[in-house]
C-alpha positions in Angstrom: -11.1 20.5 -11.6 -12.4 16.7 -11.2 -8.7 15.5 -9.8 -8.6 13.8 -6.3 -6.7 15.7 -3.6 -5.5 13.4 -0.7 -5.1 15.8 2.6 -2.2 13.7 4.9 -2.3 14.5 8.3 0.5 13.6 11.0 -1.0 13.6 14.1 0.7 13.5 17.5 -1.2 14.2 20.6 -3.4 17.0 18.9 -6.5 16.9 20.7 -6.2 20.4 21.3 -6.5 21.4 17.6 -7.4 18.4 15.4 -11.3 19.3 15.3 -10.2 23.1 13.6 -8.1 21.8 11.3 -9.9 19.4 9.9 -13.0 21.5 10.0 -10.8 23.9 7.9 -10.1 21.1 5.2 -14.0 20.1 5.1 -14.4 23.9 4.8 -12.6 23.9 1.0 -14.5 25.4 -1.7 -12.8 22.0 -4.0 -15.5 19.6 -3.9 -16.0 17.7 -1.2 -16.3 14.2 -3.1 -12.9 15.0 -4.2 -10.7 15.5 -1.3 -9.3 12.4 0.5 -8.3 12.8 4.0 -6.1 10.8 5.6 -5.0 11.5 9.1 -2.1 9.2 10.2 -2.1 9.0 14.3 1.6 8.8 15.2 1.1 7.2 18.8 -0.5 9.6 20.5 -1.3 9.3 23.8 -4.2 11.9 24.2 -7.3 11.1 22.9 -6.8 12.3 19.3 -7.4 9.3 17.4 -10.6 8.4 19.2 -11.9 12.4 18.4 -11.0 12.2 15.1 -12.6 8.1 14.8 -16.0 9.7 16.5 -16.3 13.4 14.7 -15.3 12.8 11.5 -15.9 8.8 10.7 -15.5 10.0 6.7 -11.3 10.7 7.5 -9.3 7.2 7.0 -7.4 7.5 10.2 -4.6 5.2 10.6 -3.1 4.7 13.6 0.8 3.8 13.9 3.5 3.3 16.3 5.4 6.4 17.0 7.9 7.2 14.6 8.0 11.0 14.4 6.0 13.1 11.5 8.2 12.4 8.5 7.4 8.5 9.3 3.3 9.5 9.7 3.9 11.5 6.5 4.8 8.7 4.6 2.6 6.2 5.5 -0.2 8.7 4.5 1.5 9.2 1.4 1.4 5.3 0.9 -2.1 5.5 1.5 -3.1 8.3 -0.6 -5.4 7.7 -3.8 -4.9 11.4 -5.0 -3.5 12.8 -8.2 -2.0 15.8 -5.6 -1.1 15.6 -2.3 -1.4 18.5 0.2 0.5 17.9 3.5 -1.2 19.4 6.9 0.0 19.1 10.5 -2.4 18.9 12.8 -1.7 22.0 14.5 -2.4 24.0 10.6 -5.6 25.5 8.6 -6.2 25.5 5.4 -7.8 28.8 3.8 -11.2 27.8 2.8 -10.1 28.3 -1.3 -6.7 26.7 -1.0 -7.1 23.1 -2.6 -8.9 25.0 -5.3 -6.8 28.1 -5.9 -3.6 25.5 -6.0 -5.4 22.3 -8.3 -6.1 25.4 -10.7 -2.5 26.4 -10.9 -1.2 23.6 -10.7 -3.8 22.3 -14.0 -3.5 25.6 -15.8 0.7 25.2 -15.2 0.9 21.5 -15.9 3.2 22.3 -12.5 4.1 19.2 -10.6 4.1 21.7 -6.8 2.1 24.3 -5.8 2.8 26.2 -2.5 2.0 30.0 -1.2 2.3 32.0 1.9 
């Protein structure tokens, strides 16, 4: 497990629950070093970028017009560096073994998705 895992986030006025779900990513049991976040700010109007900019200065935040998530979704994706992708809205948490659980299937499968309940 030495693959980079970019973590999108679409972000639309999310103050209210951007610092726990990122927390949750940082959280992973995957290494650290090897998990990419990108949070893509889709216009918001609250003070969600500037949390996330003052927080957590190690997520790339990009900050967009607004477009709606699917737009946000793919300018992460355009961003992303990662051999997998996991997509998180910014209203989501991530189990703390989740990036790990799914990079192992996904490497012991040779699987191109992984996804669970």
């Amino acid at each position: 497990m030495n693959q980079l895992v970019s973590v999108i986030i679409p972000m639309f006025n999310a103050e209210r629950w951007i610092v726990e779900t990122l927390a949750s990513v940082e959280a992973q049991t995957y290494p650290r070093e090897l998990i990419e976040i990108i949070v893509v700010d889709d216009g918001s109007t609250d003070a969600s970028a500037e949390i996330v900019a003052q927080q957590f200065p190690r997520v790339n935040l990009l900050r967009t017009a607004n477009g709606g998530a699917s737009c946000a979704r793919n300018a992460g994706t355009a961003l992303a560096r990662g051999v997998f992708l996991q997509y998180l809205d910014a209203d989501d948490l991530l189990v703390r073994d989740k990036l790990t659980r799914q990079v192992q299937a996904l490497e012991n499968t040779g699987a191109e998705v992984a996804y669970g309940d």
